[in-house]
N, C-alpha and C positions, 0 to 999 in steps of 0.2 A: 334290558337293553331295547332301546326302541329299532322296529324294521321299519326301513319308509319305504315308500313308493319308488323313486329314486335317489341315484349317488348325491344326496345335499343334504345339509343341516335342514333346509327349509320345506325339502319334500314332506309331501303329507304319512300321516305315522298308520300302517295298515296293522300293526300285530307288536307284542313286547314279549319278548323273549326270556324269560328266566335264568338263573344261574344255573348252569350243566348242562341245556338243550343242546342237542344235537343238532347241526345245522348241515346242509351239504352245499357245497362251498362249488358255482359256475365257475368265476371269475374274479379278480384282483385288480382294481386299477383306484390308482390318485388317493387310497386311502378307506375305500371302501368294497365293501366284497358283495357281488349278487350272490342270493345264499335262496335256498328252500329249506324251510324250517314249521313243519306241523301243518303242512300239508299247501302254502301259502310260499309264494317267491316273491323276494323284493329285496333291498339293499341294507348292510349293517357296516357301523367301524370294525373295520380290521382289527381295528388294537383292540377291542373287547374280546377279539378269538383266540383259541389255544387249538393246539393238535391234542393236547392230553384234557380229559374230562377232570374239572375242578372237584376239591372237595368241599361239598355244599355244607354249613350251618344245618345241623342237626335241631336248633331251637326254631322255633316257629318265628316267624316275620312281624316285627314289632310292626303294629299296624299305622297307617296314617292318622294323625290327629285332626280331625276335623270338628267344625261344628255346621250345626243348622243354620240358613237363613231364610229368607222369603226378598221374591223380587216384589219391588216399590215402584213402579213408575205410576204418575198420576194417567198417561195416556199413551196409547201403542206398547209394545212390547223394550223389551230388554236384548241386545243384539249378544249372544258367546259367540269369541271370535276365537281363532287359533291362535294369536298372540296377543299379546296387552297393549295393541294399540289401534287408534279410530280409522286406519288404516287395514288392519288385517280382515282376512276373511270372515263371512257372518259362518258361523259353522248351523246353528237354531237360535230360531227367535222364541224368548222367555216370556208368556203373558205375567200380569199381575198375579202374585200369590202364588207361583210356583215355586216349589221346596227345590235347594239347593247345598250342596253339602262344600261348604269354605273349606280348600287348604292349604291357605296362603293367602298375604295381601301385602301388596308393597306398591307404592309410589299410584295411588287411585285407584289401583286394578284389584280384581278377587279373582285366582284361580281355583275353580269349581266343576263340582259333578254334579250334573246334568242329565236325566234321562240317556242316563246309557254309558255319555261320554265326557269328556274335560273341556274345559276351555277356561277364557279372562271374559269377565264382565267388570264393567265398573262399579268399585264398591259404593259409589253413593246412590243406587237405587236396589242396594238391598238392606232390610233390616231384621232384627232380632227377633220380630213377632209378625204373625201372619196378617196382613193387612184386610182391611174390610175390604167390599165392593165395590166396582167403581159403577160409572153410568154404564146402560147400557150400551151394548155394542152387537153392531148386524153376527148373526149365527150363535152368538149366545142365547141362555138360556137366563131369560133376564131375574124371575124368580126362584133359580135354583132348583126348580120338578126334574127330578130323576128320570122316569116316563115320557118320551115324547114319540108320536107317530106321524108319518105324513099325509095330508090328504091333498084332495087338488079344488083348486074353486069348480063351482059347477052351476054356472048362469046362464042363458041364451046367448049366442051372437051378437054382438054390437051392444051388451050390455056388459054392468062390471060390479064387485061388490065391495060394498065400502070396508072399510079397514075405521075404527073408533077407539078412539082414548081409554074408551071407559064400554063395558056393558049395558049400551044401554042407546037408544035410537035417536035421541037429545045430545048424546056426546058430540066432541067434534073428528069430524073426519080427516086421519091423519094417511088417508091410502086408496087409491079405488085397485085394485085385483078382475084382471081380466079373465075369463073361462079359462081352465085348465092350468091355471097358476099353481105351482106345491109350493104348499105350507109348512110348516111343521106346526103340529097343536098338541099344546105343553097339558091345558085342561079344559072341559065341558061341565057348564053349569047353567041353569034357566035358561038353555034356548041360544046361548051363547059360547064361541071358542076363542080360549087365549092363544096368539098366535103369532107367530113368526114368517114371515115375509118382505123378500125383495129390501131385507136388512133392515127393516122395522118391525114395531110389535107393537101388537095390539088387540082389540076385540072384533070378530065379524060373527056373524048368526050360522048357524051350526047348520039349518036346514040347508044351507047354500053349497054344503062341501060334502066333497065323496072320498071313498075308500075307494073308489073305482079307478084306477090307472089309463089314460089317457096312452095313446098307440105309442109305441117304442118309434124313434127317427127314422122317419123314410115316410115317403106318400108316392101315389100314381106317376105324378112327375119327374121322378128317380131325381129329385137333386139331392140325394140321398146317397153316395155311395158307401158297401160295404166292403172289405179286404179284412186279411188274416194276415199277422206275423208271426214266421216261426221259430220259433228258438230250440236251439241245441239241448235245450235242459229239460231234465223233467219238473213236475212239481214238487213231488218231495225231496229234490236236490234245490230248487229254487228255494223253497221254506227253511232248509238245512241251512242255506246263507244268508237269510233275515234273522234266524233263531243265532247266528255266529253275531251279527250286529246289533244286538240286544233291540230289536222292534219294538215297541212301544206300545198302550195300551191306556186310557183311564179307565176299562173296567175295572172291579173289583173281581179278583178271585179268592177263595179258601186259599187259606198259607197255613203252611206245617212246619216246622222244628220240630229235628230230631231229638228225645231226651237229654241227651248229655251232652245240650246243648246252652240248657237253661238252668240255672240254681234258681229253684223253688224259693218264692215269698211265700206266699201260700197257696191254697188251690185255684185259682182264678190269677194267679201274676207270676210273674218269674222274669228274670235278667240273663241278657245275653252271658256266656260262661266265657269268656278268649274273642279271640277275631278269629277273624275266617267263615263265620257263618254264615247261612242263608236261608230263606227260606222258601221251599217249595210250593209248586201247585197242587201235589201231594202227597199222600203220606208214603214215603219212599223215594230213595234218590234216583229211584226212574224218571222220576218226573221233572220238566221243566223249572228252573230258577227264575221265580219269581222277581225278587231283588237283593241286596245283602241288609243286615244288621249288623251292627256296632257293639263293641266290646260295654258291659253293663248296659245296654239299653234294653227300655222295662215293656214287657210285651203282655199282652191281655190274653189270660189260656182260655179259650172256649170250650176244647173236648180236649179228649186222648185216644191214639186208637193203637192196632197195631198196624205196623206197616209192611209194606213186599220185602223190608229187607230182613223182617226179624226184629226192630226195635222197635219200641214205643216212641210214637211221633205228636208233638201237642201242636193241636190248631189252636195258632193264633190270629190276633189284629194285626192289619199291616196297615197303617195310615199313610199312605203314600198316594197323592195323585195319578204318578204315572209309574208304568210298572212292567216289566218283560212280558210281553205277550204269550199266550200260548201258542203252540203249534198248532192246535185244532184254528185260532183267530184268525193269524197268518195266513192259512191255508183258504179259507175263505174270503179274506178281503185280498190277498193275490189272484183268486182263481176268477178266470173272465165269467166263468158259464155262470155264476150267480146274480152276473149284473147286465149282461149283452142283451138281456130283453125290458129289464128295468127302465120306463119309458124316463128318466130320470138319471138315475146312476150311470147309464149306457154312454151319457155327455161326456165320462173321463174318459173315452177310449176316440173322442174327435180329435182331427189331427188338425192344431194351430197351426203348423207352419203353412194352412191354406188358406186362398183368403174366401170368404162368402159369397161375393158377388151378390152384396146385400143389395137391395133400392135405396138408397140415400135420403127422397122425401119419406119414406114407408118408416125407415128407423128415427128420421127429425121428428116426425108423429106422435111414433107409439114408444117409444123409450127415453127419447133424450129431452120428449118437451116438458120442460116445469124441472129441467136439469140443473139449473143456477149457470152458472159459465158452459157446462158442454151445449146448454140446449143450441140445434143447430149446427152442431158440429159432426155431423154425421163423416160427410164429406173430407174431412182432415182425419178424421179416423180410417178412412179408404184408404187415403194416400199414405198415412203411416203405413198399414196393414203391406199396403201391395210394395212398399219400397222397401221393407226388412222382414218381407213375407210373413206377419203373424196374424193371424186370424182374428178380424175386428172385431167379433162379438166378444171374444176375450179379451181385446185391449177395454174396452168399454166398460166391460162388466169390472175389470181391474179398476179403472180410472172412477167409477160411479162407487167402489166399493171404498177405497182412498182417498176418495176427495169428500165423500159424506156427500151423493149425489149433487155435486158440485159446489157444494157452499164453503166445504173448509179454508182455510185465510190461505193457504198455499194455491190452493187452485184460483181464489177472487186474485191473488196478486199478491207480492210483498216486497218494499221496498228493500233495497240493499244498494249502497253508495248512492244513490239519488235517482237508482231505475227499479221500475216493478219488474217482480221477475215472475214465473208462473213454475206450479210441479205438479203434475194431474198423474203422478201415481207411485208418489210417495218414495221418491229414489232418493236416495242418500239421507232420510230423515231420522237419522240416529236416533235412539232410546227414548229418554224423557227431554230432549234439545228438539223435537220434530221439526217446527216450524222453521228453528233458526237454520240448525245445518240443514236441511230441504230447500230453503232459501238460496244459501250459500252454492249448495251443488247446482242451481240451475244456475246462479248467476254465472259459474263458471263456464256453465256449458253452454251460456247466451239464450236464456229461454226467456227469450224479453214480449211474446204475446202467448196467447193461451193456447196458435196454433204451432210455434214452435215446441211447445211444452208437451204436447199429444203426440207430434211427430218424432223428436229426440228422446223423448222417455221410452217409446217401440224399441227404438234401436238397444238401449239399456235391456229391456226386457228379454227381447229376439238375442241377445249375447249369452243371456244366463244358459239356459236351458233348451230353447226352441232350436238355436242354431246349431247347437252339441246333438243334434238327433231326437235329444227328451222332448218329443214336439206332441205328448197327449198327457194331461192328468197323471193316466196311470202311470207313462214311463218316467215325468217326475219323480212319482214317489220310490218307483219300483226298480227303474232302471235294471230291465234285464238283457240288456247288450251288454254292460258293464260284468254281471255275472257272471253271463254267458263266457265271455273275453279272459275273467280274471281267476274266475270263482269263489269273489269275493263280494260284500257290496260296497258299491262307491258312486258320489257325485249323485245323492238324494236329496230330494229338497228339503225332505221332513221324516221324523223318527216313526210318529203316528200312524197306527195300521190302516185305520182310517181316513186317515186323509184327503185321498183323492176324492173320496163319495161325498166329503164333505165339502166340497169344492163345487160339485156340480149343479145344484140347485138354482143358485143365481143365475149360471148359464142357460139351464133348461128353461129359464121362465125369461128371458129375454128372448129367445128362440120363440117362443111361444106366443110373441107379440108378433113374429112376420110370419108374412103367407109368400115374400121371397127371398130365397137364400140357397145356396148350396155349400155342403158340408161332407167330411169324411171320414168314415167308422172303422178305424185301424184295431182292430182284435187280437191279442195276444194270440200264439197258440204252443205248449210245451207238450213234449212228447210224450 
């Protein structure tokens, strides 16, 4: 039985209640009862409750039939929505090649599990086999290297270094990189790094970059400020409620199954034995669930050992992209103190809903010239910023990251009934349809020049999250008022433990093109 949030069919579903749980029952009205049940309060049918405890089914729970798929989109993501239609909420957006487990499909729609949770995607961008790569794209790793470290450019003032196609000084230059710019560089070879930048990739000379970290935000001018927020909670009660919402992870961990878990093929394979299994981060069910397996599904045994609880546990292969995080990861990508000095990471705890009070000609300059349509538009970026409060460097760094600094056909313009219309940051461009339904949503919204498109797309953005409070990276992803409030997690942007750090780079290195601006360092702080 599903608990929602509130007395509706259409509230959103916080917890599922089993046959026989014990609920303790506030309140009755119109059909539905506020209840607390496992430690979580929210709303159920009435008619699913009894005074007397049911007798449960002594056999085990015929498990769901599902199969595997993989998402297909030629470009951008795959939107799961809470219900099967172009209307409902994006619950996570799906890249190309993410595994997903079908259990159902009726009238275009797939309902699927997801990293963690359910939802409806449309079944025509998923298919039966894991798709190749597509072009590159900014924060990707375009040749798939495992290893990546960040460095920062490191050239004189008023100098820059070039960004190249290829290894080598004859290439053509697809990038100049100011001082203090980070990188990420995938690898080093003859003199040369391959490397990731300001959403391109490319080659630049290795002697030009440092491991040296440039000052964490703030200088003499104090346009700098710093604050603390404090929350009711501790951290291991915070961690406690991202490990309940299955957080997310693509490291690889060690996974274990218990013995009488698998029937033996031979010594190196064996098949899941029933449903209901899982497999752990280690050997013993002290440890964190990594994610489930499927009834016969064929696992790769690596060792055997024993384990805390008495039985023999076999490490196996888990082929899974993404995967229940540990509590040790958790713990670390929540906690500020790891990242409050990181003159980079330190950018997810800025609070957008301020504006900069950038120079308008200093950012036309050093950011927006050689933009395609934004170049120039510094000044429409103010005025968004300051009419629905959101912090320009981040509507920009959105709009540059969206628009494919400014060339993609939604931002140059796109006809619809006989008027061009403009989308400089990618609102409404559903799945594999981007262009057309992106088109569609501005013409609705009358986004008929490129500086209506910057100003009305703020507003869209300033609704989602900025004006709900979540107005920094972190509290995007982390949302600890929500926590704090419920003691549960809700209204996250992204499952990924990571995520917010990996958000921040673009912003650091547009920051790092002005010499004015003022900015605000909002700090977590748990008891």
């Amino acid at each position: 039985m599903n608990m929602r949030k509130s007395g509706s069919e259409t509230a959103s579903i916080i917890a599922k209640l089993s046959k026989g749980t014990e609920v303790k029952v506030y309140s009755e009205s119109k059909g539905w009862a506020k209840v607390k049940a496992n430690g979580k309060d929210g709303h159920v049918s009435t008619k699913y409750l009894t005074a007397t405890k049911p007798v449960t089914d002594s056999k085990p729970a015929v498990p769901e039939k599902t199969t595997t798929k993989y998402v297909n989109v030629n470009s951008g993501t795959l939107n799961m929505r809470n219900k099967p239609s172009e209307d409902a909420s994006v619950i996570v957006k799906l890249a190309r090649g993410v595994e997903v487990e079908v259990i159902s499909e009726a009238d275009g729609w797939s309902k699927v599990k997801a990293y963690g949770g359910e939802g409806y995607v449309s079944t025509q961008y998923l298919s039966t086999t894991k798709p190749g790569s597509t072009p590159e794209k900014p924060g990707q790793n375009p040749g798939g290297e495992v290893t990546t470290i960040t460095k920062y450019v490191n050239v004189n003032d008023g100098s820059s270094l070039n960004m190249r196609s290829s290894a080598s000084t004859s290439a053509t230059i697809i990038a100049t990189l100011v001082d203090k710019t980070a990188v990420t560089v995938y690898s080093e070879a003859d003199g040369w790094s391959r490397i990731t930048a300001n959403g391109k990739t490319g080659y630049v000379s290795t002697k030009y970059l440092t491991e040296k970290a440039p000052d964490v935000p703030g200088n003499p001018n104090d346009s700098v400020i710093k604050i603390e927020k404090e929350y009711n909670l501790t951290m291991d009660k915070m961690v406690q409620i991202q490990m309940a919402a299955n957080a997310q992870t693509d490291k690889a961990y060690k996974t274990y199954i218990r013995e009488d878990g698998l029937s033996l093929v031979n010594s190196t394979k064996g098949t899941v034995k029933g449903s209901g299994w899982r497999v752990r981060g280690g050997a013993g069910p002290n440890y964190w669930v990594v994610g489930d397996v499927s009834n016969n599904q064929s696992l790769t045994i690596k060792s055997k050992v024993k384990g805390s609880d008495g039985y023999y546990w076999y490490e196996v292969s888990y082929n899974k992209t993404w995967v229940n995080a540990s509590p040790e990861d958790i713990e670390y990508n929540l906690n500020p103190k790891n990242f409050v000095n990181d003159p980079v990471h330190s950018y997810q705890f800025v609070k957008l809903s301020q504006v900069t009070n950038m120079n308008v000609s200093e950012v036309n300059d050093r950011i927006l010239s050689g933009k395609g349509i934004l170049q120039g538009q510094a000044a429409t970026f103010t005025s968004a910023g300051v009419k629905y409060g959101v912090n320009e460097i981040y509507l920009i760094s959105h709009a540059l990251l969206e628009t494919g600094n400014g060339t993609s056909p939604l931002a140059t313009g796109v006809k619809v009934n006989g008027k061009t219309v403009y989308n400089m940051y990618g609102v409404g461009a559903y799945d594999g349809t981007a262009v057309s339904s992106g088109a569609q949503y501005a013409y609705n919204a009358g986004w008929f020049t490129p500086e209506a498109a910057i100003i009305g797309g703020a507003e869209f953005i300033a609704k989602g999250y900025i004006s709900a409070g979540q107005d920094t990276l972190y509290k995007m992803r982390w949302n600890p008022t929500a926590a704090e409030k419920y003691g549960y997690a809700s209204h996250q942007y992204a499952t990924d433990i990571g995520w917010a750090t990996k958000q921040v780079k673009q912003i650091y290195n547009l920051y790092s093109l002005l010499d004015s601006y003022k900015l605000t360092i909002e700090i977590p702080k748990y008891k």
